[in-house]
N, C-alpha and C positions, 0 to 999 in steps of 0.2 A: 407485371409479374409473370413470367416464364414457366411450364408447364413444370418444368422439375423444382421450382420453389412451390410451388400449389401441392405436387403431389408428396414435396416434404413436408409440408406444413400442416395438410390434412394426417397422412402419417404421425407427425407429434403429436395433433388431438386423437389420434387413436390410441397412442401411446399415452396419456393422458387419461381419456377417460377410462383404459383398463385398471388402468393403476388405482383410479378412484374406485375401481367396483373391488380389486384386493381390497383395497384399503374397508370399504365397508363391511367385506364379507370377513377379515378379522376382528372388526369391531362385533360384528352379530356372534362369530364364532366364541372371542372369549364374553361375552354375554351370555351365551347358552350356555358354556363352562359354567361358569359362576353361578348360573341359575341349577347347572345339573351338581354341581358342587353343594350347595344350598340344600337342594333335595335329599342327596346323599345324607346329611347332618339330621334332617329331618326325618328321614327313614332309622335314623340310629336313635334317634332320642324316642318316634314312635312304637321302635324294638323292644326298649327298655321300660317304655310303659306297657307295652304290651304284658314282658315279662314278669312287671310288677302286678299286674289285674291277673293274671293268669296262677302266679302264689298267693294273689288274695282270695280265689276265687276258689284254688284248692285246699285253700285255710277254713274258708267259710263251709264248702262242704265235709270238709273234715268233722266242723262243728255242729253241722247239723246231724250227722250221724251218730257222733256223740249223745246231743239231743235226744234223738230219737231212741238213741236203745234206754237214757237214762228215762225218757218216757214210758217207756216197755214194760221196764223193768218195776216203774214206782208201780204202774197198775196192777201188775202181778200181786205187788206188796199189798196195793190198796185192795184185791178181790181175799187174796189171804185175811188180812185184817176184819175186814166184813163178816167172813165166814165163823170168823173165832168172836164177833158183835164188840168188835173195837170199834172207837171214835177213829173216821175214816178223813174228818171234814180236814187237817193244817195238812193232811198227805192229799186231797184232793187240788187245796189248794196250790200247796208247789208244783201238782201234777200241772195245773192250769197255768201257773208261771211260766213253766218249762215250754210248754206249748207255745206258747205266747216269744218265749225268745228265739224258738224254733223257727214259726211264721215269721216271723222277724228276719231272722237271718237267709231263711228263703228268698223274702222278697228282696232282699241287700244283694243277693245271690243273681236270682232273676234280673235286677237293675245292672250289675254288674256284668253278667252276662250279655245284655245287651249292649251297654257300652263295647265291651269289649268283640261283638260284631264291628259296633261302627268303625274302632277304629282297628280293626283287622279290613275294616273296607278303604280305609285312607291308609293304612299301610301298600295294599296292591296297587293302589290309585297312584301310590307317590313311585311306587316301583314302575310301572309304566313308564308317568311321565321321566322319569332318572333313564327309561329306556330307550324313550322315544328321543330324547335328549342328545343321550349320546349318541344314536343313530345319526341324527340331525349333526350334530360335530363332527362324525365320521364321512356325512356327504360334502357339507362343507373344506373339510381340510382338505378333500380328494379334488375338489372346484377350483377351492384354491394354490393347490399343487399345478395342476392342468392351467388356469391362467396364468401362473407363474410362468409355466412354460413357453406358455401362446407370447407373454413378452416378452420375454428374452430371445424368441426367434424374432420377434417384431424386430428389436434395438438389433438384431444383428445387420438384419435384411433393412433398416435404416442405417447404420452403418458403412454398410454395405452399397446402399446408395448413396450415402456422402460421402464417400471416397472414388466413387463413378463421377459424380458431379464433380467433385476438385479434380480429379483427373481430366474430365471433358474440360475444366474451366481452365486449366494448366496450357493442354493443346489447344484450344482455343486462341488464348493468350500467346503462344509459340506462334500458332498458325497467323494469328496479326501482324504480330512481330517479322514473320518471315515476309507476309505481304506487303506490309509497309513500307520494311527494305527492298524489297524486290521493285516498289511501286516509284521507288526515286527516282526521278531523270539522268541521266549525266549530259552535263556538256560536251561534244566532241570537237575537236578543230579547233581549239581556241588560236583566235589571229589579235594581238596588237599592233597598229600599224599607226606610224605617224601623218600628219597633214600639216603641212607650213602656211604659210601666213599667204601666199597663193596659190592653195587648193591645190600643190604636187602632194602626193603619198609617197611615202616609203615604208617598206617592210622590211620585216629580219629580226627583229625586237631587239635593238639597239639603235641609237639615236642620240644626237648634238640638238642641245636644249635650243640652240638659235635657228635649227629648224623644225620646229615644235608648236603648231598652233593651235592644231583638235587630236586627241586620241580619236581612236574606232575601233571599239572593240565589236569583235565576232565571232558566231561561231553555231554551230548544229546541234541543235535537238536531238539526240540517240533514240532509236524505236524500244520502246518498252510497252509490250503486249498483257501487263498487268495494269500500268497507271489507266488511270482515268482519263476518261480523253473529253476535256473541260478547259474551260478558260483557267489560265496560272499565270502567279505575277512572277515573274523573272528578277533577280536584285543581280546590280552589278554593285561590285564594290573595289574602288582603287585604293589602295595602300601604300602611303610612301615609306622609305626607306626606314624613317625611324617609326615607326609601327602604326602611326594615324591616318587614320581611315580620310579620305575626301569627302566632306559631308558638307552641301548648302543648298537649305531651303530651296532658296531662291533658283536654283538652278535644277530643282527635282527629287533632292535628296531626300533623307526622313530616316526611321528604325522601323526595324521589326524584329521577331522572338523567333529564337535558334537557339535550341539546348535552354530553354526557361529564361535564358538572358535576352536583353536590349540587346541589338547591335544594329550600329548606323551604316546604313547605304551610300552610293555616289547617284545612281539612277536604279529607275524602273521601269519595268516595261510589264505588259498583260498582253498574253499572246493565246491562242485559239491550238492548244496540244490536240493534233489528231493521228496519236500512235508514230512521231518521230519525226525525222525527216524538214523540219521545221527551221530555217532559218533565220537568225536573231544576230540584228547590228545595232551597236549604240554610239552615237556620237558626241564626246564631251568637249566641253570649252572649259579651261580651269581661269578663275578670274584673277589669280595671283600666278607667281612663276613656278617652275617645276623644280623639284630640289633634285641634284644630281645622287646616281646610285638607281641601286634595282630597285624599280617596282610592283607588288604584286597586283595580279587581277583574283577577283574571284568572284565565283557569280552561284546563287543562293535561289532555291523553288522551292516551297512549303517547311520552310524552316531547315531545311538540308543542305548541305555545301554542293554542288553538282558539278563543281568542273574550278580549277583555279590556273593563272597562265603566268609570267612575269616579263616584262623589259627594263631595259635600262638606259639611263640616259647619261651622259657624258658634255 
């Protein structure tokens, strides 16, 4: 793996795991909603109780002041009474009812008042936490605002480098491309020259089939200061007139791949490239006769054509 796949791929898990920390911090944010929403309701309905103990409360004191003066007043009635030596005892007694519903209402009064501390102290308690709440919401939405940001400069600035990358990987790919062609051989000088059946030559690349006993082809290696300077097999290939290749086993022949396809040879050779200058002869025997009309030469290094020649024979 390649340092700019590492450091995309780390980048994606950063990209990753920020996205999982959004993603939790609105799962908590609308939870704290909900929960400060919750409270809200509950501060209303503790409003309303409040309100309601607080008319009960100024009911019951109403009622005891009432009470109280209609206490007042009996005893007034009952010292009157006395003084003029009336029977004081059925007005005694209602005076002592009265008392009695007084205390009464006192202590309903006091109970109720305390209640209504308590929950005057879970009214401020819910109000806090409602406050603390939304505070918390308001930190979070601001976090989550600002990570928002932090990824979207992430995705850009990856972006950003995978379009650096396919761009390097474009020229890169150019840059093969141009070496590769640049890296071909050519053949230069191609020579076919004939040999008769007593080892005379003739040249000129035209030739009478009845003096035709070996081809020999030939020809130079051109300096190329890019290829590789390594052992390469060399393909010769002869072509007769109607377009088939010379091709037997027996005599050295065989295929190899040019442009993805099969294509069969006449001979080969493997020769020691060191930067050009390289000369290469081949000599063929064809085991049948030569058909009259042009024929081509051409000669094949690393799947490349590198040089093609032709004669003819008559």
């Amino acid at each position: 793996m390649t340092e700019a796949n590492k450091e995309k791929k780390k980048n994606n898990r950063k990209g990753l795991i920020i996205a999982f920390i959004i993603i939790l911090l609105a799962i908590n944010s609308i939870q704290l909603w909900i929960n400060y929403n919750n409270s809200a309701v509950h501060t209303t309905v503790i409003k309303e109780k409040d309100s309601t103990i607080t008319t009960q409360k100024t009911k019951i004191d109403s009622i005891s002041t009432q009470l109280n003066g209609a206490i007042t007043e009996l005893e007034e009635k009952k010292q009157q009474l006395a003084k003029l030596g009336g029977d004081t005892a059925k007005l005694g007694k209602q005076i002592r009812l009265i008392i009695a519903q007084r205390d009464n209402f006192a202590r309903e009064s006091k109970d109720n008042l305390e209640k209504y501390q308590s929950i005057k102290e879970e009214i401020e308690n819910a109000q806090r936490i409602a406050y603390e709440a939304q505070q918390e919401v308001e930190k979070l939405k601001k976090l989550v605002t600002q990570l928002d940001t932090i990824n979207r400069k992430l995705k850009y600035k990856l972006n950003e480098k995978d379009d650096t990358i396919d761009n390097l990987k474009q020229t890169q790919t150019q840059m093969a491309e141009k070496i590769a062609e640049a890296s071909v051989l050519q053949a230069e000088s191609i020579q076919v020259d004939a040999v008769n059946a007593k080892g005379k030559e003739r040249t000129g690349g035209e030739y009478r089939l009845k003096n035709l006993d070996l081809l020999r082809v030939t020809f130079t290696l051109g300096e190329n200061k890019v290829a590789q300077k390594a052992a390469k097999d060399i393909y010769l290939r002869i072509i007769e007139p109607d377009g088939s290749a010379l091709f037997d086993l027996s005599t050295g022949g065989g295929s190899f791949l040019a442009d993805n396809k099969e294509i069969f040879y006449t001979e080969k050779q493997t020769i020691l490239y060191n930067g050009g200058g390289e000369r290469v002869s081949y000599t063929y025997k064809k085991g049948t006769p030569y058909k009259k009309g042009t024929n081509r030469v051409e000669i094949y290094c690393e799947g490349q054509k590198i040089g093609e020649g032709s004669f003819t024979l008559k």
